[in-house]
LOGUMAR-856169 format. One record per residue (C-alpha): residue in one letter; z, y, x. Coordinates in steps of 0.5 Angstrom, whole numbers, padded with zeros to 4 digits. Layout:
N
A;Z;Y;X
...
END
This chain:
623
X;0011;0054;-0081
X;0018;0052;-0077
X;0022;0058;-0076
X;0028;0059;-0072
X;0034;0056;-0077
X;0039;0059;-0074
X;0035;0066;-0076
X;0039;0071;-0080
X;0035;0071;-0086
X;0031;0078;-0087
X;0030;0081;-0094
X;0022;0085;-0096
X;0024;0091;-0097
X;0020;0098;-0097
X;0023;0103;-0092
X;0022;0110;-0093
X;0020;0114;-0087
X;0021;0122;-0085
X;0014;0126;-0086
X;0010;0125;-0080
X;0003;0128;-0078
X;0002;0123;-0074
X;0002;0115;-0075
X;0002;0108;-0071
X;-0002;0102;-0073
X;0000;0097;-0068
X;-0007;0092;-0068
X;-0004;0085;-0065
X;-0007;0080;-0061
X;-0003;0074;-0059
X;-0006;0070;-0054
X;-0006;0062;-0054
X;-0002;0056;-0054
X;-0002;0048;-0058
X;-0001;0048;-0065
X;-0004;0052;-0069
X;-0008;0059;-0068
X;-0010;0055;-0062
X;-0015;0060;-0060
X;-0011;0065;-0061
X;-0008;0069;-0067
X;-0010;0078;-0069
X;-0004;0081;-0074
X;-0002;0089;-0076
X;0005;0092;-0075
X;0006;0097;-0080
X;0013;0100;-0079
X;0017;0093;-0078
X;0013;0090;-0083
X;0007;0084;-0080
X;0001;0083;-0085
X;-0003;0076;-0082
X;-0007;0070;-0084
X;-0004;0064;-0084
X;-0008;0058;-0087
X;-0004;0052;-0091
X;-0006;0045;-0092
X;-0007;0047;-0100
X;-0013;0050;-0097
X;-0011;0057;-0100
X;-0012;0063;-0094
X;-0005;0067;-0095
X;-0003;0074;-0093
X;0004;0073;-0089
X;0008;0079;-0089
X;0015;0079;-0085
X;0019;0083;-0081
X;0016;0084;-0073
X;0024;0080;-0071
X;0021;0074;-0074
X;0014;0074;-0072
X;0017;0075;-0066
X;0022;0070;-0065
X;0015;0064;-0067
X;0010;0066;-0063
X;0013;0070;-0057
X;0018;0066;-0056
X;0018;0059;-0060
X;0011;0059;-0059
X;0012;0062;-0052
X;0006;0067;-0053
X;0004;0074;-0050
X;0003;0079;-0055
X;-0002;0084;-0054
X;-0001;0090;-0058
X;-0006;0098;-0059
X;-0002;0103;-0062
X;-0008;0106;-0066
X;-0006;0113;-0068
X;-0006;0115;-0074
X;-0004;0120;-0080
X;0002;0119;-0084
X;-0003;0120;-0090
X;-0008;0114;-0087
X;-0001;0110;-0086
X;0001;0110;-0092
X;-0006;0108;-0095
X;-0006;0102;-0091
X;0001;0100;-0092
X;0000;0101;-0099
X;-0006;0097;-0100
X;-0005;0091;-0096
X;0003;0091;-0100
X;-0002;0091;-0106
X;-0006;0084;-0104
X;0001;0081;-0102
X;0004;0082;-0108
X;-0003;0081;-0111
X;-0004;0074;-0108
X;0003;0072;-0109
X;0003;0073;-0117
X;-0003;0068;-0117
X;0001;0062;-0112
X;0006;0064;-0118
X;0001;0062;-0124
X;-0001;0057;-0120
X;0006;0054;-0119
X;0008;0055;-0127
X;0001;0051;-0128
X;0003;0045;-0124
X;0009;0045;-0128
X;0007;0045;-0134
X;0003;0040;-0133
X;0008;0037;-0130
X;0013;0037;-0137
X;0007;0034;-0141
X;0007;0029;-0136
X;0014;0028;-0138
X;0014;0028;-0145
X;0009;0022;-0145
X;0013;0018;-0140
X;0018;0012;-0143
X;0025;0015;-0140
X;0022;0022;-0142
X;0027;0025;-0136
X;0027;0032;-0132
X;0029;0034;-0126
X;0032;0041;-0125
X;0035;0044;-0120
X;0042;0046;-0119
X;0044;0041;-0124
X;0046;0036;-0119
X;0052;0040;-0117
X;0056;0038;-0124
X;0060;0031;-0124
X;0059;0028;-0131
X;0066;0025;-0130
X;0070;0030;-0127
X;0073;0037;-0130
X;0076;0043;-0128
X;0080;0046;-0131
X;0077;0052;-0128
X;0071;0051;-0132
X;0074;0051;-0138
X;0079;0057;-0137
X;0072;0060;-0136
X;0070;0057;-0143
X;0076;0060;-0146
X;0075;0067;-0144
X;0067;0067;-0146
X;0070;0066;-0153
X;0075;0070;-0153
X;0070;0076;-0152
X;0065;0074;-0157
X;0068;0070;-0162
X;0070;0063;-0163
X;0065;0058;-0164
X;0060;0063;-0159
X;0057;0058;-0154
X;0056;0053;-0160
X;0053;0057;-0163
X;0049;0059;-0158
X;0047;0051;-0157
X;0044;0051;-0163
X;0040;0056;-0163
X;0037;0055;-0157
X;0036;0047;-0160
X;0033;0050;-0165
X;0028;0055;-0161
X;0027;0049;-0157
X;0025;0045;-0163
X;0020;0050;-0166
X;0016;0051;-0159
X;0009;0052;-0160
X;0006;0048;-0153
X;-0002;0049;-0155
X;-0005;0051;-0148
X;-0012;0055;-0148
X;-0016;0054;-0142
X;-0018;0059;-0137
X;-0023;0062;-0135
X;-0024;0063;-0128
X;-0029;0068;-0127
X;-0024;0073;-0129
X;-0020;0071;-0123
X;-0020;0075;-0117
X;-0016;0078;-0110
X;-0016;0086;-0114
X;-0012;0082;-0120
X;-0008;0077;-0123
X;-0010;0079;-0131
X;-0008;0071;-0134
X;-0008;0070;-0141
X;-0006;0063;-0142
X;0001;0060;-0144
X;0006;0058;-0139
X;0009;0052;-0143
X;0013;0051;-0137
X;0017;0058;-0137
X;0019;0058;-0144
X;0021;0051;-0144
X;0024;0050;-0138
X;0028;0057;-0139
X;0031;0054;-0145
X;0033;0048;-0143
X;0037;0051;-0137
X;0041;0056;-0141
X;0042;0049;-0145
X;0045;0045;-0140
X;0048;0051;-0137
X;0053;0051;-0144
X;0053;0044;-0145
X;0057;0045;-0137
X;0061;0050;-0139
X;0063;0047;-0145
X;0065;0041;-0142
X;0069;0044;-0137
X;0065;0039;-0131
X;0067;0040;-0124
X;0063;0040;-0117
X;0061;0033;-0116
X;0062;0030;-0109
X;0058;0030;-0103
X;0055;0037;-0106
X;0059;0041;-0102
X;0062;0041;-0095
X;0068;0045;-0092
X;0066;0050;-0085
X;0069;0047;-0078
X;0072;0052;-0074
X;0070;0052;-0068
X;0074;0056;-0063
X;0080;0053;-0066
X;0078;0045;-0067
X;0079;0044;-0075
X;0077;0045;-0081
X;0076;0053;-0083
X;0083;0056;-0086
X;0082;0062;-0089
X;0087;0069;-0087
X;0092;0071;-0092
X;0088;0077;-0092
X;0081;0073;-0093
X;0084;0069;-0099
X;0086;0076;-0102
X;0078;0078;-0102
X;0077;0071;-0104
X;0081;0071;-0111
X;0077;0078;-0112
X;0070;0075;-0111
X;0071;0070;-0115
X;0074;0074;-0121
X;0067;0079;-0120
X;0064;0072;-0121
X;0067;0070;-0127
X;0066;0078;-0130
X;0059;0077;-0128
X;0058;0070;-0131
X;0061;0072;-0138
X;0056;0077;-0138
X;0051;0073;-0136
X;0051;0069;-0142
X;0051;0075;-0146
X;0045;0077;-0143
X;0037;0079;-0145
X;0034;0076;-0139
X;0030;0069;-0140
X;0031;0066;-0134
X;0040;0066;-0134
X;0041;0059;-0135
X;0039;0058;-0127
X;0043;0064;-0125
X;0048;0060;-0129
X;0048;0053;-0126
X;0049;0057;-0119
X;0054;0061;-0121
X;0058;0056;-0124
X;0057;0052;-0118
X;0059;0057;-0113
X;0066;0059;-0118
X;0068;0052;-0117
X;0067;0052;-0110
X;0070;0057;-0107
X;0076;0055;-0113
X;0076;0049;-0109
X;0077;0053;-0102
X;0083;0057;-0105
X;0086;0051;-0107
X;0086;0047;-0101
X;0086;0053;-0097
X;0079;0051;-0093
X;0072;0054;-0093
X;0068;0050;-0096
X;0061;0052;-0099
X;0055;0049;-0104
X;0051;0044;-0100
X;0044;0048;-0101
X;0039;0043;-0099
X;0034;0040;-0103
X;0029;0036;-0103
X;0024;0042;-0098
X;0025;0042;-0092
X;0022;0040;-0085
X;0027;0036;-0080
X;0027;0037;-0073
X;0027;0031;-0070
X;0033;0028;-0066
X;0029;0027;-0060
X;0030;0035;-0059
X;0037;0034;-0061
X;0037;0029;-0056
X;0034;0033;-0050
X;0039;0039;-0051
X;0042;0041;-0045
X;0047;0045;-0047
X;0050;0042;-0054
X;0057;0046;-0053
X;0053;0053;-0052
X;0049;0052;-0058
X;0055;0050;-0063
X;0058;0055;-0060
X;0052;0060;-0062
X;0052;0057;-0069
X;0059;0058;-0070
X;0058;0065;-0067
X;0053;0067;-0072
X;0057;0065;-0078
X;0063;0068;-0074
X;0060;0075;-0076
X;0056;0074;-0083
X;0063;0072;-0084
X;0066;0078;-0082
X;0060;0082;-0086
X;0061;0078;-0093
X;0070;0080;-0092
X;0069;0087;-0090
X;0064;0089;-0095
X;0067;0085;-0101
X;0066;0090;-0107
X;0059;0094;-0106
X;0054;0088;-0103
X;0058;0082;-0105
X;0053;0077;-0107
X;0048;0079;-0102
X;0053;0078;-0097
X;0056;0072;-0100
X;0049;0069;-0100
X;0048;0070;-0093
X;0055;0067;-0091
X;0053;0061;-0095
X;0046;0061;-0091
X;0049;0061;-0085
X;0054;0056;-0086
X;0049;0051;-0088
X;0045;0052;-0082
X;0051;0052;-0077
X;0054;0045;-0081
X;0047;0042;-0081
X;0046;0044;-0073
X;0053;0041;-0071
X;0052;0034;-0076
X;0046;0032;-0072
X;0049;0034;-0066
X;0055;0030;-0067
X;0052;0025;-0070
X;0045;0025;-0067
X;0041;0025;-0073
X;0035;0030;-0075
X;0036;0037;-0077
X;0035;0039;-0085
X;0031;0047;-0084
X;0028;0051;-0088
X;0024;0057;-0086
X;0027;0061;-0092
X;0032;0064;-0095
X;0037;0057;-0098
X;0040;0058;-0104
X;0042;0052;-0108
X;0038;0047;-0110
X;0041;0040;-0112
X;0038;0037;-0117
X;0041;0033;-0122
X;0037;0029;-0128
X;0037;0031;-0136
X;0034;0026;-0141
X;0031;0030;-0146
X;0033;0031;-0153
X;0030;0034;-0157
X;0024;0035;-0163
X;0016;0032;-0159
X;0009;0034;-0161
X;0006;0028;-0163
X;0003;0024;-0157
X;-0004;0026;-0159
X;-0002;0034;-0158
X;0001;0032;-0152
X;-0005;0029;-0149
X;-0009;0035;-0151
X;-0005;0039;-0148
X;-0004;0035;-0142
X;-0011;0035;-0141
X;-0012;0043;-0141
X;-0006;0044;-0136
X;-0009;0039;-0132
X;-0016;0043;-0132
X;-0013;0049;-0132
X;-0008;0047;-0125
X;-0015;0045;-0122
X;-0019;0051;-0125
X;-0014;0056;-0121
X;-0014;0052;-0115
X;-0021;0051;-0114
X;-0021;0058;-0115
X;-0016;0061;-0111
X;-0019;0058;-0105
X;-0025;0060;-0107
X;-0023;0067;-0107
X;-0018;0065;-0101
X;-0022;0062;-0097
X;-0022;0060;-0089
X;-0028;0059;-0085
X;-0027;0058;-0077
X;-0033;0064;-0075
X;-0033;0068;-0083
X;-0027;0068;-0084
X;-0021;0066;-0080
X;-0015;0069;-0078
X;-0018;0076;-0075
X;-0023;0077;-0079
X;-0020;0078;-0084
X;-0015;0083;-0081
X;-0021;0088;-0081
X;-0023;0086;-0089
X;-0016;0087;-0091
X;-0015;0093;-0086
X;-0023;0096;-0088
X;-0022;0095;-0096
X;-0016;0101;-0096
X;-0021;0106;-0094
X;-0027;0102;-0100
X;-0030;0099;-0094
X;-0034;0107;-0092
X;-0036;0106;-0085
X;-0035;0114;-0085
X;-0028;0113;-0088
X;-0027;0109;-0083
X;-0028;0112;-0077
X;-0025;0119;-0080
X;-0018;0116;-0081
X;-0019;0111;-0075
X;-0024;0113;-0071
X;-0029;0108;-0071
X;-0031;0102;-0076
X;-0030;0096;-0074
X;-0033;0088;-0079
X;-0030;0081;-0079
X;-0038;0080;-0079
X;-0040;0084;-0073
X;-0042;0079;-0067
X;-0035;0075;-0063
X;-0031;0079;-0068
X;-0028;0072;-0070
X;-0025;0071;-0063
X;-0018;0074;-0063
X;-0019;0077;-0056
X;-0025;0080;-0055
X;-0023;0083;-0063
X;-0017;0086;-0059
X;-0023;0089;-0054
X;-0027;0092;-0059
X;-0020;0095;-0061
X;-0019;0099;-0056
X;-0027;0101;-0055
X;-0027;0103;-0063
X;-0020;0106;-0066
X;-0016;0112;-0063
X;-0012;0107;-0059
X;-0007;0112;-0055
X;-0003;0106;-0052
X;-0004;0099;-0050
X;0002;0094;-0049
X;0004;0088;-0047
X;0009;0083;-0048
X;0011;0078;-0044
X;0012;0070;-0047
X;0019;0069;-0046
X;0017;0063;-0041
X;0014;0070;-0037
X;0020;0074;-0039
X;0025;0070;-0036
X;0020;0068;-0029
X;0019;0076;-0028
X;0027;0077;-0029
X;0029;0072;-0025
X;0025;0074;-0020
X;0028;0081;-0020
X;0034;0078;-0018
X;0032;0073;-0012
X;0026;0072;-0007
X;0020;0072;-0012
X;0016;0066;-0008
X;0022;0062;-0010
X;0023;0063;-0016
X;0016;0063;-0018
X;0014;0056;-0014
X;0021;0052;-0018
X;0018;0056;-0024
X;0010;0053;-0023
X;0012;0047;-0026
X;0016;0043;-0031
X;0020;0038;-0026
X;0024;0044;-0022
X;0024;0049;-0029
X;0030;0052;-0030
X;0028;0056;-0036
X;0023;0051;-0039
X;0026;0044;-0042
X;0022;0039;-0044
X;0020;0040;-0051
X;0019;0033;-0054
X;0013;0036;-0059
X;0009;0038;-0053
X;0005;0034;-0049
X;0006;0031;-0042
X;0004;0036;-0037
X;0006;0038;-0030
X;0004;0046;-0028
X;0005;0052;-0032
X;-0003;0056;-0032
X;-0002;0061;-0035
X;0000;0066;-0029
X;-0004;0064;-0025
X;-0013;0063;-0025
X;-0014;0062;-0017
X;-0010;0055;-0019
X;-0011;0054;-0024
X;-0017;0049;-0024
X;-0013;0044;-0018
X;-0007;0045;-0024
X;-0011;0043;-0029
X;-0014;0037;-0025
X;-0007;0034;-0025
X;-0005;0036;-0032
X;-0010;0032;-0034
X;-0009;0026;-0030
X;-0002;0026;-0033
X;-0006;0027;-0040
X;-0009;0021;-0039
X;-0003;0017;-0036
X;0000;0019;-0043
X;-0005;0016;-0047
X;-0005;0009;-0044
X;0002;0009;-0045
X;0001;0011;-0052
X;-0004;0005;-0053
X;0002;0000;-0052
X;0006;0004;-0055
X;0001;0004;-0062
X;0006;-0001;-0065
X;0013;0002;-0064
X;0011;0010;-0066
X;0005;0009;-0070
X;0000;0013;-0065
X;0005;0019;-0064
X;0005;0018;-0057
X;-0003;0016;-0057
X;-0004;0023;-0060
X;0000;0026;-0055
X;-0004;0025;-0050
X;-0010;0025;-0053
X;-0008;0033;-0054
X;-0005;0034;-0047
X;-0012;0031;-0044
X;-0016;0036;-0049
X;-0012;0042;-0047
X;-0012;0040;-0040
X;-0019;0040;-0040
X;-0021;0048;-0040
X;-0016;0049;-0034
X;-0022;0046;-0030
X;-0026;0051;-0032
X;-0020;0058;-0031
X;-0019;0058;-0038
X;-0012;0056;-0040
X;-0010;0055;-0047
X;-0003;0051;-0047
X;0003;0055;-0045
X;0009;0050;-0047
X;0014;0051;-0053
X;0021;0052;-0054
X;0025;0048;-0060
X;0032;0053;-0058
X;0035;0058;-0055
X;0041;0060;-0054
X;0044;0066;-0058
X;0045;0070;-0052
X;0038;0069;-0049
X;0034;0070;-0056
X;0039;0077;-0058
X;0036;0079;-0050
X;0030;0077;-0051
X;0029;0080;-0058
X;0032;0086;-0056
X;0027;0087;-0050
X;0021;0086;-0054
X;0022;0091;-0059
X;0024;0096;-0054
X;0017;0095;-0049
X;0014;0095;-0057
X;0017;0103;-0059
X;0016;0106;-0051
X;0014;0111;-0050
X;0008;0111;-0045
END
């Protein structure tokens, strides 16, 4: 799912906590809103980790597991929804028991996508191996020109040598040729049946994670021997936003730099040296950052590695265009990389490349936000951490099978990509009633204590399935909840459309605020978002209302839709879909119910730090 692009990016990690007697499990319900989880979304907070269910369009159910920041920050305020929370009290024993087993199915179904993944790509290189050019992607490999050469490169080449001997790196090639050549590619169908949420125990070969580890180490030396230099457009230099220009580092600064990039060049020549399989990737993005932060210290400019690649979703120029605020938010960019900046230059010696993978993430996306602005053009975003990923082409050249191996072959990992496909969404399924995103929290959450029914009720307080009756409504879910479990307090967390009404409101008449705030022509908190429908009032904060509301969100549902009929030919339908989805969510405020809330694309830095401050606030209170 999107997230904010802006978003300093969290690493998993688990956090040890002072002995306790008592625990809390936070059960979340998050009411609705357009878009996915329609009907509502159920989550549990342990610690400042959220564990939730999303379904993707590989028809895979996956566990999600992020910090409570990040959660947040999608559906409170992106998405504009109320989070409902019970604090269920628990003992420090039972807390670690739920934590524990649901990190265990975590990793669990993570290791299968894993296996997943590598069986595509094994049957992605037999694949190659029978087509006519016989050519492999590889990421990271695009950052290297074939004409250009450094000399950085090669004063790199010479030290490798200098430590393990003249003749090293060649002989490293061909030894690595070699193993290439001698590799034993024959796949063993799978057995599926031994596939399962409590287990990841495959047996078969991975044809890809040999091969591909190999032939990265290759080009990796191949690289260095020949002394390549960055190629161009891969790589860009960070504008500086206070001072109008292209960013020039402090003396101090290019101190720091020149010690990072001589850590570098340690580390790369260990890394050649090392035992691990998959160092000729570490290498290729090793390499490419060497070079670049080399560029910067020649020109005396900030550049970085351009880190897209081929995955991303775009957020479309009508958004950009729509932005209010285009200066602020530069502004708020450059803020961010401002201080991953002052982290990496302050910290430099102890958590180094983390803090420059940071830097580097932060710098691409403030580029990438001040580009499309500039230029009015969709913005590249991924909801990850970016790590560079150009790819570039090799031609193949090693010793093949014989084509009636590679086709035997190509036919096992094909079966078997399939096989664990099905079989994965078999044992990961989603169903709207048996099993969606609530009532598979109580699955997960009843499987720590062996789905016992006394168990349950000893640590918990009461017993709760995702098969019980209207369990699969995500609030009447929160409900039993609270009749069940040892809930010893109950919060609300206000959306951030709410959040800032009730602020305002605080500060001025009350009446006032909230008539310009009804709706979305006088709104000064709300900006239209071109993702979401046409629509009027705001229903959300009121029921008497909402009925009379709802009618004329409707009829401006239906407006929307005859319009998108003699749009068709210009947006293929966008517009039609539009308003078809506003006229469909219109059509419960009739009723006093009210699913639509409105959406927000971006924030400013300043509102989204208060807002994410206050949340976390209301969420550790005690009552």
């Amino acid at each position: 799912m999107k997230k904010f692009f802006l978003m300093v990016l969290f690493f998993f990690s688990f956090q040890i906590f002072p002995d306790s007697n008592e625990r809390f499990i936070e059960y979340l319900y998050i009411n609705a809103n357009t878009g996915d989880s329609s009907g509502g979304h159920s989550a549990l907070k342990i610690g400042d980790l959220v564990y939730h269910l999303q379904y993707y369009p590989d028809e895979i159910f996956r566990i999600e597991r992020e910090y409570w920041d990040g959660f947040y920050y999608l559906y409170g305020i992106q998405e504009n929804r109320t989070t409902f929370v019970h604090k269920i009290q628990v003992s420090q024993a039972t807390w670690e028991k739920v934590r524990n087993r649901l990190n265990v199915a975590f990793l669990i179904q993570t290791k299968h996508l894993d296996i997943l993944q590598s069986l595509k790509s094994t049957k992605d290189i037999f694949e190659v191996f029978l087509s006519k050019e016989k050519k492999l992607k590889l990421k990271g490999l695009g950052y290297f020109s074939k004409s250009q050469k450094s000399p950085k490169l090669v004063e790199l080449y010479n030290q490798v040598e200098t430590i393990y001997g003249i003749g090293y790196i060649n002989s490293l090639i061909s030894n690595l040729k070699k193993q290439m050549n001698n590799l034993e590619y024959t796949q063993i169908p799978i057995d599926e049946t031994k596939i399962s949420k409590e287990n990841y125990n495959y047996q078969g070969n991975f044809a890809s994670d040999t091969y591909l580890n190999i032939l990265y180490k290759i080009q990796a030396l191949e690289i260095l021997k020949e002394g390549r230099g960055l190629a161009s457009q891969t790589y860009f230099p960070v504008y500086d936003d206070l001072n109008k220009a292209d960013y020039k580092p402090s003396q101090t600064e290019r101190e720091l730099l020149v010690r990072f990039q001589t850590n570098l060049q340690k580390n790369l020549t260990r890394l050649i040296h090392s035992k691990r399989e998959d160092w000729g990737y570490a290498m290729l993005i090793g390499m490419a950052r060497f070079l670049v932060i080399n560029k910067s210290l020649e020109e005396n400019k900030l550049y970085f590695l351009d880190c897209f690649g081929n995955s991303y979703f775009l957020i479309k120029k009508k958004v950009i265009s729509n932005l209010k605020h285009h200066k602020k938010l530069k502004h708020d960019s450059y803020r961010l990389f401002e201080e991953a900046k002052s982290l990496f230059f302050s910290d430099l010696g102890t958590n180094f490349e983390l803090d420059y993978q940071l830097l580097e993430d932060v710098a691409n996306r403030y580029e990438e936000l001040r580009n499309g602005i500039n230029k009015f053009i969709p913005v590249r975003s991924i909801s990850g951490k970016l790590i560079p990923q150009k790819t570039g082409v090799v031609s193949l050249f090693h010793k093949f099978p014989s084509r009636d191996k590679i086709e035997a072959n190509l036919k096992i990992a094909k079966e078997n990509e399939t096989k664990y496909q099905k079989k994965l969404q078999e044992i990961y399924d989603y169903h709207l009633i048996n099993n969606n995103c609530t009532t598979e929290v109580f699955t997960y959450l009843n499987s720590a204590f062996h789905f016992s029914q006394k168990e349950s009720e000893k640590r918990l307080g009461g017993f709760i399935q995702g098969n019980d009756l209207f369990v699969f409504v995500p609030f009447y879910a929160y409900y039993k909840v609270g009749k069940s479990y040892n809930v010893k307090s109950s919060k609300e967390i206000l959306s951030v459309r709410r959040k800032m009404v009730k602020k305002f409101a605080e500060k001025g008449n009350e009446f006032w605020v909230k008539l310009r705030e009804s709706n979305t022509i006088t709104s000064k908190i709300y900006q239209f978002n071109p993702d979401d429908s046409w629509f009027v009032f705001f229903t959300d904060d009121t029921i008497i209302f909402r009925p009379f509301m709802g009618f004329v969100n409707l009829l401006v549902g239906v407006t929307e839709t005859g319009y998108g009929i003699f749009q068709l030919p210009l947006d293929k339908g966008d517009r039609l879909l539009k308003g078809l989805k506003g006229t469909f969510f219109s059509l419960p405020e009739l009723a006093f119910f009210n699913i639509r809330k409105g959406t927000f694309s971006i924030l400013d830095k300043d509102k989204l730090e208060w807002l994410q401050k206050e949340a976390k606030e209301e969420l550790n209170r005690s009552d």
